[in-house]
PALUM-261432 format. One line per field, with one value per residue (C-alpha): residue number from 1; y, x, z; residue in one letter. Coordinates in steps of 0.05 Angstrom, whole numbers, always signed. Example, Ala and Ser with C-alpha at 12.3 -4.5 7.8 and 13.67 -1.06 7.14 Angstrom:
PALUM-261432
vomar: 1 / 2
v: -90 / -21
u: +246 / +273
w: +156 / +143
gulum: a / s
This chain:
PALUM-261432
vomar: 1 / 2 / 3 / 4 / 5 / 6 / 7 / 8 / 9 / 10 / 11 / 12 / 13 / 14 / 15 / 16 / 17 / 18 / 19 / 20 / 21 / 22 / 23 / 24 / 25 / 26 / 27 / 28 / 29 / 30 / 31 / 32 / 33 / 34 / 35 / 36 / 37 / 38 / 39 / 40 / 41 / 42 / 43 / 44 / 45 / 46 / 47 / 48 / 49 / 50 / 51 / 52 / 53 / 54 / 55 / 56 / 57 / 58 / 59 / 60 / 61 / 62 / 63 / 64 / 65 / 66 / 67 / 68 / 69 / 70 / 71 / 72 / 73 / 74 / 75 / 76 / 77 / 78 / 79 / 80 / 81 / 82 / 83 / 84 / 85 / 86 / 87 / 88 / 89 / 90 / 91 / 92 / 93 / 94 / 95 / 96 / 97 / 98 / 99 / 100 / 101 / 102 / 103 / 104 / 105 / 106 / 107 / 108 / 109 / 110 / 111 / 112 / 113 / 114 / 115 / 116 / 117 / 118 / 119 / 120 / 121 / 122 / 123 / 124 / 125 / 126 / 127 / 128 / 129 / 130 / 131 / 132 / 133 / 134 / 135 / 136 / 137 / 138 / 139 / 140 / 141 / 142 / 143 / 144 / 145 / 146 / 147 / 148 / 149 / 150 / 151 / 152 / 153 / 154 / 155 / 156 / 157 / 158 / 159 / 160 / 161 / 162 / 163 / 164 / 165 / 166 / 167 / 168 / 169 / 170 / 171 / 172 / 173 / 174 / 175 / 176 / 177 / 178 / 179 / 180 / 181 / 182 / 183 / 184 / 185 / 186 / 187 / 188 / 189 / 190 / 191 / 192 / 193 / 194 / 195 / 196 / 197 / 198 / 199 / 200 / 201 / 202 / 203 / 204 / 205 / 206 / 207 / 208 / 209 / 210 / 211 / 212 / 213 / 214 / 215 / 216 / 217 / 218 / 219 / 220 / 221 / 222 / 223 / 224 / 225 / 226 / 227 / 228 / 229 / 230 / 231 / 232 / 233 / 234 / 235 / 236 / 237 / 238 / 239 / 240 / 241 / 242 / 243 / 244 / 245 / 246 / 247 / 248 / 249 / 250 / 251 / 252 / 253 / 254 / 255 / 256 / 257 / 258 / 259 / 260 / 261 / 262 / 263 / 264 / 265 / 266 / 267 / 268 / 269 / 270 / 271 / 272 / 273 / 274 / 275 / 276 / 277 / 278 / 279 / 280 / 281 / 282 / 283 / 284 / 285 / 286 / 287 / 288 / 289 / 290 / 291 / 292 / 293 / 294 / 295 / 296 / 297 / 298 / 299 / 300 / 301 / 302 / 303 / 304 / 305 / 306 / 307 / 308 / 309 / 310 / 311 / 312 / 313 / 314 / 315 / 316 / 317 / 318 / 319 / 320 / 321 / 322 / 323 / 324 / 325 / 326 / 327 / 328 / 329 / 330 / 331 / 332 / 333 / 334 / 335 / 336 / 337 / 338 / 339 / 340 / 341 / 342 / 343 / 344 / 345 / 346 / 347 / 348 / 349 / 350 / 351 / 352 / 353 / 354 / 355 / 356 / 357 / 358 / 359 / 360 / 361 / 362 / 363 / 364 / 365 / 366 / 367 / 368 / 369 / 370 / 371 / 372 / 373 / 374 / 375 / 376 / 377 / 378 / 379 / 380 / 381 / 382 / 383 / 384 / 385 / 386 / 387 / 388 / 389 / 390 / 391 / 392 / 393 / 394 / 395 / 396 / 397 / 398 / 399 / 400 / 401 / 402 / 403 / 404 / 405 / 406 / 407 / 408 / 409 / 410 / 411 / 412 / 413 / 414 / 415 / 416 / 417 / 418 / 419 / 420 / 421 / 422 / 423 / 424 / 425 / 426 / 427 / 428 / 429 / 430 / 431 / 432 / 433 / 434 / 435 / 436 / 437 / 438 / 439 / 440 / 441 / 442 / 443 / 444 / 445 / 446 / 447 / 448 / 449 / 450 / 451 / 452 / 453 / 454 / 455 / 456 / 457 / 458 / 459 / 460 / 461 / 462 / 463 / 464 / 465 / 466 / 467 / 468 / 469 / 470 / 471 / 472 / 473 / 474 / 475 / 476 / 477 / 478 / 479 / 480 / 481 / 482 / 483 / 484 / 485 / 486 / 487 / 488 / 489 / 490 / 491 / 492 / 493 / 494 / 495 / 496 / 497 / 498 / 499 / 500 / 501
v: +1086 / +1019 / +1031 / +1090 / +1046 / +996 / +1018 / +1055 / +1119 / +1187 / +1242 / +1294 / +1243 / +1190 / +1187 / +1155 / +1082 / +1033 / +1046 / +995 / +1025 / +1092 / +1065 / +1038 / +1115 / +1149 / +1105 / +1121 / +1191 / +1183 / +1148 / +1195 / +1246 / +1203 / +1187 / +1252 / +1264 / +1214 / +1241 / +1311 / +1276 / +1248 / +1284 / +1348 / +1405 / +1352 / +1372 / +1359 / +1315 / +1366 / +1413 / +1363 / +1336 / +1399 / +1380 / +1300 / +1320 / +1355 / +1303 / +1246 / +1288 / +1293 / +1226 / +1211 / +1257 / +1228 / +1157 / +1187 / +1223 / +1142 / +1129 / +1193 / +1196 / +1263 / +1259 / +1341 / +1346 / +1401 / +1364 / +1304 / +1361 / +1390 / +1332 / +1353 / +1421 / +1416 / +1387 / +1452 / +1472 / +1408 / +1430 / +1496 / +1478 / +1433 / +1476 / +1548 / +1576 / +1645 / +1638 / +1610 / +1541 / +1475 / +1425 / +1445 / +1401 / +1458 / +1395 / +1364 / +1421 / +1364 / +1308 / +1350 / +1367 / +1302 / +1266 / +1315 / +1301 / +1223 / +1228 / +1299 / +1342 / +1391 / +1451 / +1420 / +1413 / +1482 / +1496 / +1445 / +1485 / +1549 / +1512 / +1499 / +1567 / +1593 / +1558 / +1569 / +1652 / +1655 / +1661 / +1717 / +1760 / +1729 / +1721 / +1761 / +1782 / +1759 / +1679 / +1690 / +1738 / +1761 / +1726 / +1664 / +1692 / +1657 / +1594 / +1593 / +1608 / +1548 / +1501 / +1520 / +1517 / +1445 / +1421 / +1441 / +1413 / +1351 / +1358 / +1369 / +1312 / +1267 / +1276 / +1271 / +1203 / +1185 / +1209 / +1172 / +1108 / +1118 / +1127 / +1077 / +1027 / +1046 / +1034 / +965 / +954 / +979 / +933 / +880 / +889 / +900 / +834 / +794 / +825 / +803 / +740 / +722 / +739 / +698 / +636 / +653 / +603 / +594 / +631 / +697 / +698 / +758 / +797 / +789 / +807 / +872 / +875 / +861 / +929 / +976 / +958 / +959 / +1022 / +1059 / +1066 / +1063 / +1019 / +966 / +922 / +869 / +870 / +802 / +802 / +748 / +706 / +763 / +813 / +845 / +869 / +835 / +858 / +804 / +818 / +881 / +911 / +975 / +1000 / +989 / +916 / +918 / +835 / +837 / +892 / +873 / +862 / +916 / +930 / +958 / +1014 / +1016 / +1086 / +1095 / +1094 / +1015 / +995 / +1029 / +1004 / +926 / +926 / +966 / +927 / +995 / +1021 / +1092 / +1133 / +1198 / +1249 / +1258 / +1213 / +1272 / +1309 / +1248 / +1241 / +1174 / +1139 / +1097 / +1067 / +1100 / +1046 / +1048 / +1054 / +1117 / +1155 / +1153 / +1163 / +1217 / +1180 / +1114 / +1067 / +1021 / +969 / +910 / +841 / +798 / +714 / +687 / +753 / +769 / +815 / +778 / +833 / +899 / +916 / +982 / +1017 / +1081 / +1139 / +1177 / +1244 / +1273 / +1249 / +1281 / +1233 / +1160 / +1133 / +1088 / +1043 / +1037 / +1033 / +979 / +931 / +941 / +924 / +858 / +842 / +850 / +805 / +751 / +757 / +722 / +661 / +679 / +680 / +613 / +577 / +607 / +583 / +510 / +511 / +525 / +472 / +425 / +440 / +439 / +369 / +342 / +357 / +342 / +272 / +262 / +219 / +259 / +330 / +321 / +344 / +279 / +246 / +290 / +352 / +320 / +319 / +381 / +404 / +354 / +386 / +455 / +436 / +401 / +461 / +505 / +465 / +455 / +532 / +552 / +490 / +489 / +418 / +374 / +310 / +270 / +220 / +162 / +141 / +81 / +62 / -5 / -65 / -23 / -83 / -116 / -59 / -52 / -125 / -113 / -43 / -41 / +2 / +65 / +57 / +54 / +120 / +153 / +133 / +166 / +227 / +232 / +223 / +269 / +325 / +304 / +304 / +366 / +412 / +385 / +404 / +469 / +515 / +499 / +428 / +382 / +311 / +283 / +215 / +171 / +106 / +69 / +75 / +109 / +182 / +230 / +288 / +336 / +369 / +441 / +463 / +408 / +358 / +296 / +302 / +360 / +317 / +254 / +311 / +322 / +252 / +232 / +286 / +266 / +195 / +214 / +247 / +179 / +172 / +108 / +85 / +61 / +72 / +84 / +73 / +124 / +127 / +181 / +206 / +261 / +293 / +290 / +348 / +331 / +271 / +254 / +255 / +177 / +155 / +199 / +172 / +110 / +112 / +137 / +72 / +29 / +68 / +51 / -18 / -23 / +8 / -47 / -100 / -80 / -78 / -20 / +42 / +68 / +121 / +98 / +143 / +131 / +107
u: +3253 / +3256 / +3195 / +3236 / +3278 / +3241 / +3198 / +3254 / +3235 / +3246 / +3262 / +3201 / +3155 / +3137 / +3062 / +3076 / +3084 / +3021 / +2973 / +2990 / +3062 / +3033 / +2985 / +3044 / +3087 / +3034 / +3003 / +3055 / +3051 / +2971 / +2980 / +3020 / +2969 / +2904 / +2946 / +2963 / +2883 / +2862 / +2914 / +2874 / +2803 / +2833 / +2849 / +2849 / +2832 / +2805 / +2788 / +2711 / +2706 / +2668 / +2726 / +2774 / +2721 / +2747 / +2813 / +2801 / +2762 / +2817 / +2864 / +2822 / +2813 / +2890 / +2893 / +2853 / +2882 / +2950 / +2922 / +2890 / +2957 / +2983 / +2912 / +2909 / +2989 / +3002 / +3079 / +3097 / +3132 / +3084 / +3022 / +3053 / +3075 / +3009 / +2988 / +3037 / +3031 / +2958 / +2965 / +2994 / +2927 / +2901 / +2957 / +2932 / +2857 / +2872 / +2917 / +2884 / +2825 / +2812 / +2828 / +2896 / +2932 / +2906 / +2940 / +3007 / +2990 / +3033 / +3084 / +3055 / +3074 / +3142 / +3106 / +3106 / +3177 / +3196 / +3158 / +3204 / +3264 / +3239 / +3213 / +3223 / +3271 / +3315 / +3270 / +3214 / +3243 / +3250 / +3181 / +3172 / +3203 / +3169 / +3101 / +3124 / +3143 / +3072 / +3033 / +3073 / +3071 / +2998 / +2964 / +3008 / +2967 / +2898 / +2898 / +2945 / +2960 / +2954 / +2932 / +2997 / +3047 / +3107 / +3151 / +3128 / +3179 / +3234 / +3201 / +3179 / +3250 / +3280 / +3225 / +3240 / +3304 / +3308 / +3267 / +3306 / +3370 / +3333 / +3293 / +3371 / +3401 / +3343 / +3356 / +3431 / +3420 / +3367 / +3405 / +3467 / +3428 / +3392 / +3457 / +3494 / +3433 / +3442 / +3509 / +3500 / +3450 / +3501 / +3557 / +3509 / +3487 / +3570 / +3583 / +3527 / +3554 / +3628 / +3601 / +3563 / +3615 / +3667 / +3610 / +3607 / +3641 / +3602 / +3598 / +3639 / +3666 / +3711 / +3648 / +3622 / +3668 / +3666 / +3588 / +3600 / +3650 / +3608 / +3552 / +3587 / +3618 / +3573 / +3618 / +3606 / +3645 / +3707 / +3750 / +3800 / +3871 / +3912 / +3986 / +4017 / +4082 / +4106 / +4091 / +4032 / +3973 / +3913 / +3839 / +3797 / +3728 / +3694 / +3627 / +3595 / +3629 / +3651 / +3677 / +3752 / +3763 / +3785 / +3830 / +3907 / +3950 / +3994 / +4058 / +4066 / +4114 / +4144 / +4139 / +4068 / +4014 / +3996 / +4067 / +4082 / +4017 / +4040 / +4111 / +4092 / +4027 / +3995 / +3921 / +3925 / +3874 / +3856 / +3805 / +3809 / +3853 / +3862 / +3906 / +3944 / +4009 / +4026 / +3962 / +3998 / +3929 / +3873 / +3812 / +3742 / +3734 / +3771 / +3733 / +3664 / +3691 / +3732 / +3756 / +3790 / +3821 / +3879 / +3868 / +3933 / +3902 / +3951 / +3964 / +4039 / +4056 / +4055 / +4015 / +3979 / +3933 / +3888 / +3818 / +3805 / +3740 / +3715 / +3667 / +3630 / +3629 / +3691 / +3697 / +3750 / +3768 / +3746 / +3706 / +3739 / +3675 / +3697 / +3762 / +3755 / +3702 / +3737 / +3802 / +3764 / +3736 / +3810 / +3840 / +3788 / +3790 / +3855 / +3818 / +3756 / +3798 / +3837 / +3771 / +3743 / +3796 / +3793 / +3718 / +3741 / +3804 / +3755 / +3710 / +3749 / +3778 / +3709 / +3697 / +3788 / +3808 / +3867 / +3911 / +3919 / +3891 / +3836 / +3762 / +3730 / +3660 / +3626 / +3656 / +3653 / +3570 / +3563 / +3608 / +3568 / +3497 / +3518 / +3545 / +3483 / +3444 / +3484 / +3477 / +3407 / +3395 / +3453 / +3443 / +3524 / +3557 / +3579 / +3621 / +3645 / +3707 / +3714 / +3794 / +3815 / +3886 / +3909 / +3937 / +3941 / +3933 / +3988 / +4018 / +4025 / +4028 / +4109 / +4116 / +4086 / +4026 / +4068 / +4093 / +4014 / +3998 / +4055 / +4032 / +3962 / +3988 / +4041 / +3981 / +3930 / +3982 / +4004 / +3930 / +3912 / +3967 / +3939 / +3867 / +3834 / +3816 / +3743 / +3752 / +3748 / +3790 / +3762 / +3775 / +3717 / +3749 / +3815 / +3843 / +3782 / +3780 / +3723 / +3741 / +3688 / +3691 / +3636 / +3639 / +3668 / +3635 / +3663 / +3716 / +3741 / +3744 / +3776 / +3835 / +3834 / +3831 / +3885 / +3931 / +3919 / +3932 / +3994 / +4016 / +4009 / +4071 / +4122 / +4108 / +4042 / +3977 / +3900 / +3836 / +3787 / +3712 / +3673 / +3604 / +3568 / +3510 / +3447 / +3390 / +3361 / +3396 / +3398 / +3479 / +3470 / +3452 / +3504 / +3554 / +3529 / +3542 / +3612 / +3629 / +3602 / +3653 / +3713 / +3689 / +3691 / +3765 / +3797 / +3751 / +3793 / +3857 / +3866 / +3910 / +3862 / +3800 / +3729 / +3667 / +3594 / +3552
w: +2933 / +2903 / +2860 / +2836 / +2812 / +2775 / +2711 / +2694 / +2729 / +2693 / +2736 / +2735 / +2715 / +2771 / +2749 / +2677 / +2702 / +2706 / +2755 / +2807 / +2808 / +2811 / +2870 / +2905 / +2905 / +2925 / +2978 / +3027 / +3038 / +3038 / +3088 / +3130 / +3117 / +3134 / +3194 / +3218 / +3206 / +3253 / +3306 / +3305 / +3313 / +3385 / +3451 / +3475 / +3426 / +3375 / +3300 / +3288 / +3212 / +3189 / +3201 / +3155 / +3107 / +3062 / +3060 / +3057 / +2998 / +2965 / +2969 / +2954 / +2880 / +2883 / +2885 / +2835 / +2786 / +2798 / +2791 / +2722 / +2696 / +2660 / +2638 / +2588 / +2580 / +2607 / +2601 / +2625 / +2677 / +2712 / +2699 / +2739 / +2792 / +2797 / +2851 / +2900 / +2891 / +2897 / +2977 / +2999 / +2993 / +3035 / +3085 / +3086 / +3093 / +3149 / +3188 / +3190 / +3205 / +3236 / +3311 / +3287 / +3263 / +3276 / +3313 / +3277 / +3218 / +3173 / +3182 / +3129 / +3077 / +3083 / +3049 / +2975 / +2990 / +2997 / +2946 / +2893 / +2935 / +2913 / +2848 / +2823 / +2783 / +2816 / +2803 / +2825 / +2887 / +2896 / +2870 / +2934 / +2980 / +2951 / +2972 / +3042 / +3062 / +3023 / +3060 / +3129 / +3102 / +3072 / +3146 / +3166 / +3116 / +3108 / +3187 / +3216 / +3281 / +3343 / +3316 / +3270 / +3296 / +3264 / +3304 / +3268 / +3209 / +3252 / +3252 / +3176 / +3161 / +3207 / +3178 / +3103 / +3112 / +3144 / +3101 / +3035 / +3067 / +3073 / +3005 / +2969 / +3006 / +2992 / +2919 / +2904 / +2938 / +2901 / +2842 / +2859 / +2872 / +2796 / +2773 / +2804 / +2775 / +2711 / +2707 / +2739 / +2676 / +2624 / +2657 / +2655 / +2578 / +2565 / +2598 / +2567 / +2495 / +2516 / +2542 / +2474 / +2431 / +2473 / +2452 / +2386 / +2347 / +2291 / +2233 / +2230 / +2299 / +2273 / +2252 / +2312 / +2355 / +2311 / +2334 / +2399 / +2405 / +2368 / +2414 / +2471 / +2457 / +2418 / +2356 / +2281 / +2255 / +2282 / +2245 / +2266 / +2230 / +2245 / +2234 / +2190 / +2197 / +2142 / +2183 / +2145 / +2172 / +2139 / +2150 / +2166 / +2200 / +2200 / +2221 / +2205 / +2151 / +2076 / +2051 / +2076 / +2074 / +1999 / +2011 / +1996 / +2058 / +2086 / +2111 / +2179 / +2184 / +2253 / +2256 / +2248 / +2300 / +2280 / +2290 / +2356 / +2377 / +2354 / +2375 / +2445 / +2460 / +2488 / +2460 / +2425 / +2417 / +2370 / +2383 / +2298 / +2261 / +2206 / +2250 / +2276 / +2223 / +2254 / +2223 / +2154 / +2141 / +2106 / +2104 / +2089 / +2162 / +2171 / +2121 / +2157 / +2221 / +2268 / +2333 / +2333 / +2378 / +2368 / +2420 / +2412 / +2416 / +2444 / +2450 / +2484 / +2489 / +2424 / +2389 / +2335 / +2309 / +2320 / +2341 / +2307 / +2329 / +2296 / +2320 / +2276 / +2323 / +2355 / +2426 / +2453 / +2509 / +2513 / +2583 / +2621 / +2607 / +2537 / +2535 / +2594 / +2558 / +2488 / +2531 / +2553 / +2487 / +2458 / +2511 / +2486 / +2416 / +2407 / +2437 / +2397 / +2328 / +2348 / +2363 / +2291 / +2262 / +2289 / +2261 / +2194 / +2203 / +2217 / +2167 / +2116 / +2153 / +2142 / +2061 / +2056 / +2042 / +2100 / +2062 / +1989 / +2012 / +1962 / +1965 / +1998 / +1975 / +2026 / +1986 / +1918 / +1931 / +1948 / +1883 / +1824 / +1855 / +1856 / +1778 / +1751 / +1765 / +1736 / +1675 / +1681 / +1683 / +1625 / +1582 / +1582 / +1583 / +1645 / +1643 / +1694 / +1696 / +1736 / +1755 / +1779 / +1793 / +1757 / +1788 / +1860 / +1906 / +1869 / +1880 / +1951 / +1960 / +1921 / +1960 / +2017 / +2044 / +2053 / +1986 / +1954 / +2010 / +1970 / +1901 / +1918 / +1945 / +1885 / +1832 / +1866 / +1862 / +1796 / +1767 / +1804 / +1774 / +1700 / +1713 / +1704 / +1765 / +1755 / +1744 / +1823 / +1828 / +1890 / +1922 / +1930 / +1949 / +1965 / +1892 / +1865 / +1841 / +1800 / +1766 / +1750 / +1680 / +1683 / +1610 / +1576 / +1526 / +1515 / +1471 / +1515 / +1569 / +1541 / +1525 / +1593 / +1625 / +1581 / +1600 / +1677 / +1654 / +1626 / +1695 / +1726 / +1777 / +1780 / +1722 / +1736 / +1695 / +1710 / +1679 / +1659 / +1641 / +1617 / +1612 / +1587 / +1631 / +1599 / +1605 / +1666 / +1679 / +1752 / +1783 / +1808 / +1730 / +1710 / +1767 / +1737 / +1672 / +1683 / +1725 / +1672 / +1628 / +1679 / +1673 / +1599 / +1602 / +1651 / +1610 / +1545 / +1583 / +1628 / +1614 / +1575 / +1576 / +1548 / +1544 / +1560 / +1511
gulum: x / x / x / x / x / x / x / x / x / x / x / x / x / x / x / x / x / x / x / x / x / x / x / x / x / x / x / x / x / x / x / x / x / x / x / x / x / x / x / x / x / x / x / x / x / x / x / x / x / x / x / x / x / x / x / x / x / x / x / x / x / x / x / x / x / x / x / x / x / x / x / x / x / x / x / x / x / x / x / x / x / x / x / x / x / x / x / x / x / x / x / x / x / x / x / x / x / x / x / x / x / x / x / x / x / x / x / x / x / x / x / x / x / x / x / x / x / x / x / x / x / x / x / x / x / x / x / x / x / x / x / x / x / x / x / x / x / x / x / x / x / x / x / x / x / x / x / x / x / x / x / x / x / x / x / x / x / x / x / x / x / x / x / x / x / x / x / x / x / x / x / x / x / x / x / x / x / x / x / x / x / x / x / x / x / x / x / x / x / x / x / x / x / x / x / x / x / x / x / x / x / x / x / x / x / x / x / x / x / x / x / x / x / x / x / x / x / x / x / x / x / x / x / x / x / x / x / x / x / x / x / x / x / x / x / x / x / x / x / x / x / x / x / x / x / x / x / x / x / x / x / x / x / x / x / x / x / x / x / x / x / x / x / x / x / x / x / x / x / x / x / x / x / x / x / x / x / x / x / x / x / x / x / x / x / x / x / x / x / x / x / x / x / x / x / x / x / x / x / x / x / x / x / x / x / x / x / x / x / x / x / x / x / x / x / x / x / x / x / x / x / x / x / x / x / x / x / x / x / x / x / x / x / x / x / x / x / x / x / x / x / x / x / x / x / x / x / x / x / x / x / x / x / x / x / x / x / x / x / x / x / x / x / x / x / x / x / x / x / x / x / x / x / x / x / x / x / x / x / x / x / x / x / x / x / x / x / x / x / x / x / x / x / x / x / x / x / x / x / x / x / x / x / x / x / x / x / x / x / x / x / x / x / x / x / x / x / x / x / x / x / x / x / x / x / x / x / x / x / x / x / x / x / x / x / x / x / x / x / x / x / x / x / x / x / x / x / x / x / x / x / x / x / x / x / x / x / x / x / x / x / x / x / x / x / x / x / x / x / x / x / x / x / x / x / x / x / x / x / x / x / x / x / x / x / x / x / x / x / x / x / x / x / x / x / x / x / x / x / x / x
């Protein structure tokens, strides 16, 4: 029965496997046969070979044809049968001849019926047991009386009938066994989904996790909804379905079937969501979709969002498989968003300047290459400014370090409020700042720089220098030419802007 198991065994169809797993079925019950063979060439009333060479014939053509069957891909269910129906006739032309049955070898009429009890469907276990009392009847009328009285109905009947009990309790264990394999395969494929998703850090964990509960599950389409500090429900990962993440956020009504579920902590469920009046929410999701589940995902014992999964048929009821895995995928996305969300923090950490909150050099890079070629490709204008703080070490040397810290924060905000939204001030060094300028010639930006300049908190002033991008131009000559321009300022003075040559 194990090689029933492995291969992935379809009920009906034993045969279509390779042929060394076919070999390793069948071997077996040939083996009961040839042995049951050799026991009526020995002993007292032996069989002559000549009197089995018939029947040894017969099955070695049997077993040929079933070894055969996965070569050509015959995948019917009767063709696979027809090797086990075909040894009723071995068991028949082994067991009588005219002066009446041979050795009782009519036992082995059991070897088809269990062999479909193994590897068979139900009705071809009865097509099995059909066989057995044939062959056990047949004699009665091609031999008849006295080698094959009828008394012998009595013990055709108690032989059939033992050996369909058999036959039928063979296969609901069988079946049970397949079963309970292939639900040990499913929980294994729903814990290595849960368990890849609980590692998923990278990326869109959210998204994922979304994955991860429409395969588990079967469904369509899942979304996760994560309640803010205002108490609005905001979508933010989805899979299988329409773009929700730009939708606006919403409020939760306590009333309706997303409240009850966040204030109560317990998963609801709708066969159809369009007869349900307690669903407020109407998303892209729901449109596609009939059945949904509400499933609370919870952190400190507090409810700090929704995994919403969708089904596009009407279910009716949900298995306790689903709603237990989508349980355990809820319980661990509260860890899975937290540890998302600390990628991002330190992300962002990396490319944010800790001091002034300002895009860093590491940032600023990625920001002047992603500009240049967008200049190179529209032919629109690009300047960058170079700031510089005047007199700062003098500066903290009256004040005080924490004093200059403040000054820095106080003119990055400062400067930032004056710029434009597609305009970057990043910090580059202790007292250093760039500013790029997408769209802007020179004179544009000298407007600009000289409004930030302006801005400049405690009474303090900066320096400024300015260059123009040139077609082409690569962003260290340009860098370049705007420090030259810096240069040129605090050589005529400071507090004052100068642009590139």
């Amino acid at each position: 029965m194990c090689s029933a198991m492995e291969h992935e065994l379809v009920p009906g169809r034993p045969l279509s496997a390779p042929p060394s797993v076919v070999l390793r079925r069948i071997a077996p019950f040939v083996i009961a046969s040839v042995f049951a063979f050799g026991l009526a060439l020995v002993g007292p009333g032996r069989m002559s070979f000549g009197d089995l060479l018939p029947a040894l014939a017969l099955e070695a053509v049997l077993v040929a044809f079933a070894l055969l069957i996965p070569l050509v891909g015959a995948t019917g269910t009767w063709t696979q049968a027809t090797p086990a129906l075909g040894y009723f006739l071995v068991v028949y032309l082994v067991d009588v001849e005219s002066t009446g049955p041979r050795r009782g070898l009519a036992v082995l009429g059991v070897l088809p019926v269990i062999w479909f009890a193994l590897y068979g469907t139900r009705a071809q276990l009865w097509a099995g047991v059909a066989g057995l009392a044939a062959v056990l009847t047949v004699p009665m009328f091609t031999v008849g009386p006295p080698e094959f009285e009828t008394e012998d109905w009595h013990r055709v009947g108690t032989a059939v009938a033992v050996a369909a009990l058999i036959g039928y309790v063979v296969q609901r264990l069988v079946e049970s066994l397949r079963e309970g394999h292939r639900r040990e395969r499913e929980l294994l494929a729903d814990v290595r989904t849960v368990s890849a998703a609980s590692r998923d850090i990278s990326g869109d964990a959210r998204g994922r996790l979304c994955q991860a509960a429409c395969d588990v599950s079967g469904a369509s389409g899942a979304a996760i909804g994560e309640v803010g500090e205002d108490g609005m429900l905001r979508l933010t990962g989805q899979h299988g379905m329409p773009a929700v993440l730009g939708l606006p956020a919403i409020p939760i009504d306590p009333d309706s079937v997303t409240g009850r579920v966040v204030h109560s902590q317990e998963r609801f469920f709708t066969p159809d969501h369009r007869d349900e009046p307690g669903v407020q929410m109407r998303l892209p999701l729901m449109d596609a979709v009939h059945s949904i589940l509400w499933e609370p995902i919870v952190r400190d014992g507090r409810t700090i969002g929704l995994l919403l999964v969708g089904w596009e048929q009407n279910l009716g009821s949900i298995s306790d498989r689903k709603v237990a895995i989508i349980g355990l995928l809820a319980a661990d996305a509260a860890g899975i968003i937290e540890r998302g969300d600390l990628l991002d923090r330190l992300a962002h950490q990396s490319r944010t300047d800790a001091l002034t909150g300002l895009p860093n050099r590491r940032a600023w890079d990625a920001f002047i290459a992603r500009e240049c070629a967008v200049a190179d490709r529209t032919g629109t204008p690009l300047c960058v400014a170079m700031i510089d703080l005047d007199h700062f070490k003098a500066y903290n040397d009256a004040h005080g370090h924490q004093a200059g810290d403040e000054l820095l924060e106080r003119a990055a905000g400062s400067w930032t409020e004056a710029l434009r939204t597609i305009d970057l001030l990043a910090r580059v060094g202790g007292e250093e700042f760039v500013v790029g300028l997408p769209g802007c010639d020179a004179k544009g930006a000298l407007g600009i720089i000289e409004r930030l300049r302006a801005l400049t908190p405690d009474g303090q002033t900066c320096s400024a220098g300015i260059a123009l991008r040139r077609a082409g131009e690569p962003i260290a000559d340009l860098l370049g030419r705007a420090d030259d321009a810096l240069y040129r300022a605090k050589d005529d003075g400071r507090s004052c802007s100068r642009i590139a040559a």
